[in-house]
PQR file with spaces between the fields and no chain letter, atoms N, CA, C, O and H, PARSE charges and radii, in Angstrom:
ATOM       1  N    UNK     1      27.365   -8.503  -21.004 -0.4000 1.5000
ATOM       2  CA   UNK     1      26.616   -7.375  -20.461 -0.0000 2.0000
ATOM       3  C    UNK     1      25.108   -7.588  -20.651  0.5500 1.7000
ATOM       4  O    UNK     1      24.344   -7.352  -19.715 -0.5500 1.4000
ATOM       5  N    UNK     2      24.639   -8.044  -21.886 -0.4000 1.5000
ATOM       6  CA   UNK     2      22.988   -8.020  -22.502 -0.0000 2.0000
ATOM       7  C    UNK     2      22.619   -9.112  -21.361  0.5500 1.7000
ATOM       8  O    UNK     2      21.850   -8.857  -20.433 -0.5500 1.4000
ATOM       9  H    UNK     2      25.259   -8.236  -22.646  0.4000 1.0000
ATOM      10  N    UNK     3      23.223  -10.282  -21.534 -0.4000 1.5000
ATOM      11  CA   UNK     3      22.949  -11.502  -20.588 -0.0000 2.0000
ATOM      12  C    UNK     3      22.467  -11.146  -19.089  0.5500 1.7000
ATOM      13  O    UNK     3      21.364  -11.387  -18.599 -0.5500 1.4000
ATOM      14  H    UNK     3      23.848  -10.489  -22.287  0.4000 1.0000
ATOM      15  N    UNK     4      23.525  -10.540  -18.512 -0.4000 1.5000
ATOM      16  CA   UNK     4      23.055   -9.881  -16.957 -0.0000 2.0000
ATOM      17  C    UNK     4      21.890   -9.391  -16.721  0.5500 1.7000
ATOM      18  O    UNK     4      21.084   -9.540  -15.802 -0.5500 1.4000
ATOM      19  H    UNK     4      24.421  -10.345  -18.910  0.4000 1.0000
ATOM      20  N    UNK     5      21.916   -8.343  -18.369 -0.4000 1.5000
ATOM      21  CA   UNK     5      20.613   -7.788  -18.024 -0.0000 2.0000
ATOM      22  C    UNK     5      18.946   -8.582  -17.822  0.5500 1.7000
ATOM      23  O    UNK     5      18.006   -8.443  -17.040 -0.5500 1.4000
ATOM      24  H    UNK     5      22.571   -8.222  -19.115  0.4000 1.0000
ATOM      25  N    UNK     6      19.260   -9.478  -19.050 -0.4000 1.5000
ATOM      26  CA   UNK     6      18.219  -10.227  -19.407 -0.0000 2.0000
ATOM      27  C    UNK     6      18.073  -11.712  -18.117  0.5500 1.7000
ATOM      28  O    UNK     6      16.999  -12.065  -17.631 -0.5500 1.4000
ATOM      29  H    UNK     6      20.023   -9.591  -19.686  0.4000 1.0000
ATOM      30  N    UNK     7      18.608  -11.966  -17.994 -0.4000 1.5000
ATOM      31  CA   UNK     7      19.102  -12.423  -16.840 -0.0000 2.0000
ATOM      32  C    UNK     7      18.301  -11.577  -15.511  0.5500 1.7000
ATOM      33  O    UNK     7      17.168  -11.890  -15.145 -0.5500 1.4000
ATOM      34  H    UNK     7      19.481  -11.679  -18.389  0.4000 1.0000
ATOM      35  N    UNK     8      19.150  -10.404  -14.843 -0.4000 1.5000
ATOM      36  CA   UNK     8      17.847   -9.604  -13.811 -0.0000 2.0000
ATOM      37  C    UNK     8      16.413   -9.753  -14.539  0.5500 1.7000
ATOM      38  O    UNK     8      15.559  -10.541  -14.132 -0.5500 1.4000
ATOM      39  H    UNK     8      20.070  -10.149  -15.140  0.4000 1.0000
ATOM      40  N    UNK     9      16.250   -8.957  -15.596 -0.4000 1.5000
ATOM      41  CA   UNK     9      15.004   -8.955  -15.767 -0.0000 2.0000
ATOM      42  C    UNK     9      14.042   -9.984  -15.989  0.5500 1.7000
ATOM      43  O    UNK     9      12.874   -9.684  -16.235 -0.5500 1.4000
ATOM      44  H    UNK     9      16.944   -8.316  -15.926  0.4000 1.0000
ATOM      45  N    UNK    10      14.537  -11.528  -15.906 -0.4000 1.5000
ATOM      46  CA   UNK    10      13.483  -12.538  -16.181 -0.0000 2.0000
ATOM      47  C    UNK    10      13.716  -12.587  -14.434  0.5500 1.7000
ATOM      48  O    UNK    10      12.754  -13.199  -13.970 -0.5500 1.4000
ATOM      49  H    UNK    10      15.486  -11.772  -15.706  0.4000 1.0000
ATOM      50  N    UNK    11      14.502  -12.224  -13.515 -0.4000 1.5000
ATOM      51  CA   UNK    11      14.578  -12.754  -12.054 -0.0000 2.0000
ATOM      52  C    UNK    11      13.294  -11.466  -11.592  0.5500 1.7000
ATOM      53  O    UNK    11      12.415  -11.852  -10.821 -0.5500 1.4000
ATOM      54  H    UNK    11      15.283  -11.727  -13.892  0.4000 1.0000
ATOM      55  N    UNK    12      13.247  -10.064  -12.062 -0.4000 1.5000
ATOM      56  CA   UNK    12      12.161   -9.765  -11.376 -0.0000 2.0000
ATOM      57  C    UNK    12      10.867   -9.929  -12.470  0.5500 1.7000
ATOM      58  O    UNK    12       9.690   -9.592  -12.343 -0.5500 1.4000
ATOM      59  H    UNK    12      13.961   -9.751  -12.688  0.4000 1.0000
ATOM      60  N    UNK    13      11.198  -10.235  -12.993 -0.4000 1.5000
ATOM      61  CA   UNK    13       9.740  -10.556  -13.696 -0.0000 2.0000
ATOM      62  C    UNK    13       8.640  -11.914  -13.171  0.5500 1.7000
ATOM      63  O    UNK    13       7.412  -11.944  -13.081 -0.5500 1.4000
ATOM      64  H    UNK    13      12.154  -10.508  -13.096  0.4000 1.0000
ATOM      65  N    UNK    14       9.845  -13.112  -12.849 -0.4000 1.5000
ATOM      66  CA   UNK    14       9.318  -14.141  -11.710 -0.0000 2.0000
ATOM      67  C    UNK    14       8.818  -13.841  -10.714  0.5500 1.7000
ATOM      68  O    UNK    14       7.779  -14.358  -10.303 -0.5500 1.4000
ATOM      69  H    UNK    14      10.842  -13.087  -12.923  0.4000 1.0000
ATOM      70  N    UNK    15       9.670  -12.645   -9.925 -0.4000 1.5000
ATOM      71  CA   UNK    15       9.285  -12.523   -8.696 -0.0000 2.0000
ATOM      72  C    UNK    15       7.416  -11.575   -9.042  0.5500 1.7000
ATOM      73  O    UNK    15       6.288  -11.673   -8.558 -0.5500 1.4000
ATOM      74  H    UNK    15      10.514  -12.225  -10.258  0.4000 1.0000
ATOM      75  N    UNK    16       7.778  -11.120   -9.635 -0.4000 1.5000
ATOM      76  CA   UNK    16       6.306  -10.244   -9.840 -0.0000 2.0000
ATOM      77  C    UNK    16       5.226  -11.421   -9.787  0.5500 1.7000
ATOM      78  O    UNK    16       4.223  -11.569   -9.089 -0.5500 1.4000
ATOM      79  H    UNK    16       8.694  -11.041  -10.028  0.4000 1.0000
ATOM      80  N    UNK    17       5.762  -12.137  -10.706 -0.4000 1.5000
ATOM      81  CA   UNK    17       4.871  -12.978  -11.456 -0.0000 2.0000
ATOM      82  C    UNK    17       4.405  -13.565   -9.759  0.5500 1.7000
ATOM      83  O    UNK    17       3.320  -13.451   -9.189 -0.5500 1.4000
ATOM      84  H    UNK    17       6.577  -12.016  -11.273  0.4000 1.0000
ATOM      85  N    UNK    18       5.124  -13.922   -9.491 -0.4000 1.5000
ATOM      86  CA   UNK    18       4.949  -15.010   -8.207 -0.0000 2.0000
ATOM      87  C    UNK    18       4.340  -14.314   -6.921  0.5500 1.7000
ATOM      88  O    UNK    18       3.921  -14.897   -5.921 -0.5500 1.4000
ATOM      89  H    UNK    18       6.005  -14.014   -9.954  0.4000 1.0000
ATOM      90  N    UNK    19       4.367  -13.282   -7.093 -0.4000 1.5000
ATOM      91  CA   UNK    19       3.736  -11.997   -5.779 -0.0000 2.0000
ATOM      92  C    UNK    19       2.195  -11.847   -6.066  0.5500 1.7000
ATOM      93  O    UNK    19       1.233  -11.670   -5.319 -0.5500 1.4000
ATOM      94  H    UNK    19       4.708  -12.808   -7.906  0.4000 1.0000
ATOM      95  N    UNK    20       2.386  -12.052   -8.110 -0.4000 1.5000
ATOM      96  CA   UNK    20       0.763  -11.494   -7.774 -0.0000 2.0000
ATOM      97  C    UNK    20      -0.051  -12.858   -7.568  0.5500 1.7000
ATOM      98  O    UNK    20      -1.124  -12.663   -6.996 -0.5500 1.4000
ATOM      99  H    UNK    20       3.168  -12.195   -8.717  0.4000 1.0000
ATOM     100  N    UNK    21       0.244  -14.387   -7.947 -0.4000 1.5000
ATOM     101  CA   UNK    21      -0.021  -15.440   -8.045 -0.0000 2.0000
ATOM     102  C    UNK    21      -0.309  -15.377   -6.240  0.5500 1.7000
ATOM     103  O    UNK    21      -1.426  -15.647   -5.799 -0.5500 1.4000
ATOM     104  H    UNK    21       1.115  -14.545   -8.411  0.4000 1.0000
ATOM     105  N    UNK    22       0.556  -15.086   -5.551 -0.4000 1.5000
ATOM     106  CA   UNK    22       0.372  -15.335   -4.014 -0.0000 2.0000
ATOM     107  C    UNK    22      -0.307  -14.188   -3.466  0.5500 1.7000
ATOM     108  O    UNK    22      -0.203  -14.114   -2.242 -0.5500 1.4000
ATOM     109  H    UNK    22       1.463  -14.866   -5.910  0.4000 1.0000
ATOM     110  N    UNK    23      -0.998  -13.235   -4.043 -0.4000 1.5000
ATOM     111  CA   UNK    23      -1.933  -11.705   -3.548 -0.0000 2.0000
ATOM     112  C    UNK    23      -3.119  -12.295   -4.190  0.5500 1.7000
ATOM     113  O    UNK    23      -4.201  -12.147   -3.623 -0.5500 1.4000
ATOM     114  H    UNK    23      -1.082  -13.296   -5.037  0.4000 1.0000
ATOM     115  N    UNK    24      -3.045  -13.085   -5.542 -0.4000 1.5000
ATOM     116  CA   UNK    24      -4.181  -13.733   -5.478 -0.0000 2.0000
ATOM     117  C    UNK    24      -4.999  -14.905   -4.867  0.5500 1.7000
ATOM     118  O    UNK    24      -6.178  -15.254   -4.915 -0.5500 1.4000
ATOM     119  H    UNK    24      -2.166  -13.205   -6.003  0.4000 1.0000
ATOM     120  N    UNK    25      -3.926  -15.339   -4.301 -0.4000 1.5000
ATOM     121  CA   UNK    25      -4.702  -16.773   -3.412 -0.0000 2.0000
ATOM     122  C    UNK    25      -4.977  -16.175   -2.626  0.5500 1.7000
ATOM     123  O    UNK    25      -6.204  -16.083   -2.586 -0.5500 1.4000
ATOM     124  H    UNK    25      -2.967  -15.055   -4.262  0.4000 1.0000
ATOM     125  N    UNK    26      -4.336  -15.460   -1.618 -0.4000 1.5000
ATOM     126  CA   UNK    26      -4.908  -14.804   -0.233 -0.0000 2.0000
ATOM     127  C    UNK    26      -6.301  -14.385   -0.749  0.5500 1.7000
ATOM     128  O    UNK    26      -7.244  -14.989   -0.240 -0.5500 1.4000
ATOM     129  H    UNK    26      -3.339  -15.535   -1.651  0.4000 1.0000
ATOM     130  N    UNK    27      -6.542  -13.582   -1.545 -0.4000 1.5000
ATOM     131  CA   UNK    27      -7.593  -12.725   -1.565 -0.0000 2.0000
ATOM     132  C    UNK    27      -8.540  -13.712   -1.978  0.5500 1.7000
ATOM     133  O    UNK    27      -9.702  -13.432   -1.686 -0.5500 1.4000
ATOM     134  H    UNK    27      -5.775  -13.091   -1.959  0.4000 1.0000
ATOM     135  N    UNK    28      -8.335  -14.925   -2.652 -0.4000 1.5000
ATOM     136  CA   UNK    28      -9.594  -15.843   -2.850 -0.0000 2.0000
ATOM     137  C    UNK    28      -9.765  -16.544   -1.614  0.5500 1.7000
ATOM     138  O    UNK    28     -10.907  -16.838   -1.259 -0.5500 1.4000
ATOM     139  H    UNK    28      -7.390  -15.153   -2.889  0.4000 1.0000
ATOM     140  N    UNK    29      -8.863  -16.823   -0.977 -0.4000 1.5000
ATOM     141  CA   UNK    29      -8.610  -17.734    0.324 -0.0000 2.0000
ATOM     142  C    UNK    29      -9.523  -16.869    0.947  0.5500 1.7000
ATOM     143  O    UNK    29     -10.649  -17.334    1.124 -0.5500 1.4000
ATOM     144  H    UNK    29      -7.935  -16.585   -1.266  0.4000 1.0000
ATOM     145  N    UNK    30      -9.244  -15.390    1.429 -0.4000 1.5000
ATOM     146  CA   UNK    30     -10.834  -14.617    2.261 -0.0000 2.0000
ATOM     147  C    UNK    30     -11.952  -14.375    2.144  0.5500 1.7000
ATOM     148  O    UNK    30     -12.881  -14.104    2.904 -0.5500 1.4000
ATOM     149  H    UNK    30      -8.329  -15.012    1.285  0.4000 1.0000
ATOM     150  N    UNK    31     -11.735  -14.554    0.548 -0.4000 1.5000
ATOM     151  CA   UNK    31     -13.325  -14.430    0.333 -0.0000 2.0000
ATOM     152  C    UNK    31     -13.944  -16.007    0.268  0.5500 1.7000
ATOM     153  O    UNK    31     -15.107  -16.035    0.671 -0.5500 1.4000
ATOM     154  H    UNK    31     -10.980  -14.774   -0.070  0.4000 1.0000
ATOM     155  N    UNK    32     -13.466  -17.193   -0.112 -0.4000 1.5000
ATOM     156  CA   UNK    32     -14.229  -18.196    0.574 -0.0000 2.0000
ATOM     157  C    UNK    32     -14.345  -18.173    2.087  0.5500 1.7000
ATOM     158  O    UNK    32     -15.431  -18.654    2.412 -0.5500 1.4000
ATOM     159  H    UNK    32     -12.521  -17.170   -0.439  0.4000 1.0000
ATOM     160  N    UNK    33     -13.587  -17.771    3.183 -0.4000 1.5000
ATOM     161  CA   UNK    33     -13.507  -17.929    4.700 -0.0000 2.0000
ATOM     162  C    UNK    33     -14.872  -16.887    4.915  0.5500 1.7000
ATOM     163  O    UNK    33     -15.645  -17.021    5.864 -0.5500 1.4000
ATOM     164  H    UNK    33     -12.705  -17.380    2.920  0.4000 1.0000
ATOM     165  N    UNK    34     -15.003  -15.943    3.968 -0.4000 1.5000
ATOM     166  CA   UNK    34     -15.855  -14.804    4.212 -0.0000 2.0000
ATOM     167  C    UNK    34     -17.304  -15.370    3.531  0.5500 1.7000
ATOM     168  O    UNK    34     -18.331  -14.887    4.009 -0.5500 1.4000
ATOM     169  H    UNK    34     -14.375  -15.834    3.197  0.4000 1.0000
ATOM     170  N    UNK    35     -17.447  -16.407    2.398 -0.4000 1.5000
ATOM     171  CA   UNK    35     -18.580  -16.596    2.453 -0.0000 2.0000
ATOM     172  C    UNK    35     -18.974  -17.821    2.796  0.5500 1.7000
ATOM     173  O    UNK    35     -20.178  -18.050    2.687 -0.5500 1.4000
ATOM     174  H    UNK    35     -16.613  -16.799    2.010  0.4000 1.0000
ATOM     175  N    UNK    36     -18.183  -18.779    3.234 -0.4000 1.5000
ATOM     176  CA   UNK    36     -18.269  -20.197    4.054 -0.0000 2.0000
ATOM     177  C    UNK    36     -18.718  -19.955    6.105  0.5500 1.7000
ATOM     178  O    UNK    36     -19.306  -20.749    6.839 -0.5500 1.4000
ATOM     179  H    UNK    36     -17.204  -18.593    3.323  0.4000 1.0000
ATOM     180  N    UNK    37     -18.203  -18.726    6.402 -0.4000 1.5000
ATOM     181  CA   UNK    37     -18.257  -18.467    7.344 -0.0000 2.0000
ATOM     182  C    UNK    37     -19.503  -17.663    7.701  0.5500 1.7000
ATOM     183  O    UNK    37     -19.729  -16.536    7.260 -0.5500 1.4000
ATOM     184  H    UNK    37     -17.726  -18.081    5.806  0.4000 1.0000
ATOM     185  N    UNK    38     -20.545  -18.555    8.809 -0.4000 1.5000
ATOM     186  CA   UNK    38     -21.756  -18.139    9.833 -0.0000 2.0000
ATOM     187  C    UNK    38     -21.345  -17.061    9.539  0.5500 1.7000
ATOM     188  O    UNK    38     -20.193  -16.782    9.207 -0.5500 1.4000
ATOM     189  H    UNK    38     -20.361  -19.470    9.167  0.4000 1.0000
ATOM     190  N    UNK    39     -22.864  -15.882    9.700 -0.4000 1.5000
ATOM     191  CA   UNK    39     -22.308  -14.972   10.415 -0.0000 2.0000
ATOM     192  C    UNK    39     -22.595  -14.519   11.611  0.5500 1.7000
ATOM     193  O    UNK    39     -23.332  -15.206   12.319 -0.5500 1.4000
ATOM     194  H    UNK    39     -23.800  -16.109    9.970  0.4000 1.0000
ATOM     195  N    UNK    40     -22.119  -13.365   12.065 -0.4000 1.5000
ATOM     196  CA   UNK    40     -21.980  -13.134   13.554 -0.0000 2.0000
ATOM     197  C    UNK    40     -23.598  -12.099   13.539  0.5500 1.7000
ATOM     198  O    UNK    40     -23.761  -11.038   12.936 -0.5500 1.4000
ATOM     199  H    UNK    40     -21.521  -12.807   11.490  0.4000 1.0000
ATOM     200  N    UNK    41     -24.577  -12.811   14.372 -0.4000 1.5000
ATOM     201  CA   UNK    41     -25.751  -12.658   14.782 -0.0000 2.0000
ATOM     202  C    UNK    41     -25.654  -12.332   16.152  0.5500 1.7000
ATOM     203  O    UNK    41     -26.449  -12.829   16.951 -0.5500 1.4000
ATOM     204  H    UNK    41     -24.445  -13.673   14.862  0.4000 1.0000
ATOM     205  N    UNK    42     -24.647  -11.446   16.562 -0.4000 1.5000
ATOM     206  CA   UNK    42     -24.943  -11.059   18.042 -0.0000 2.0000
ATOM     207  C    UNK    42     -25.514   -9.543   18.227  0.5500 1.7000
ATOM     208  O    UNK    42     -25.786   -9.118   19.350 -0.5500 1.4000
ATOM     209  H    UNK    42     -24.002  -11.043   15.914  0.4000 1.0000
């Protein structure tokens, strides 16, 4: 029974782990595109 539990809880604890690891690249990924990128002078 303890096992299952501990068991789910290291499976969403990865997944967290791994959501915020990938919410953080995006958000660095835009902000280099955002300060590598001309800007729009029209």
């Amino acid at each position: 029974m303890w096992k299952k539990v501990l068991v789910v809880v290291a499976v969403v604890g990865a997944a967290a782990y791994v959501a915020k690891r990938v919410k953080t690249a995006s958000e660095e990924r835009a902000l280099w595109h955002e300060a590598t990128t001309a800007p729009d002078l029209r």
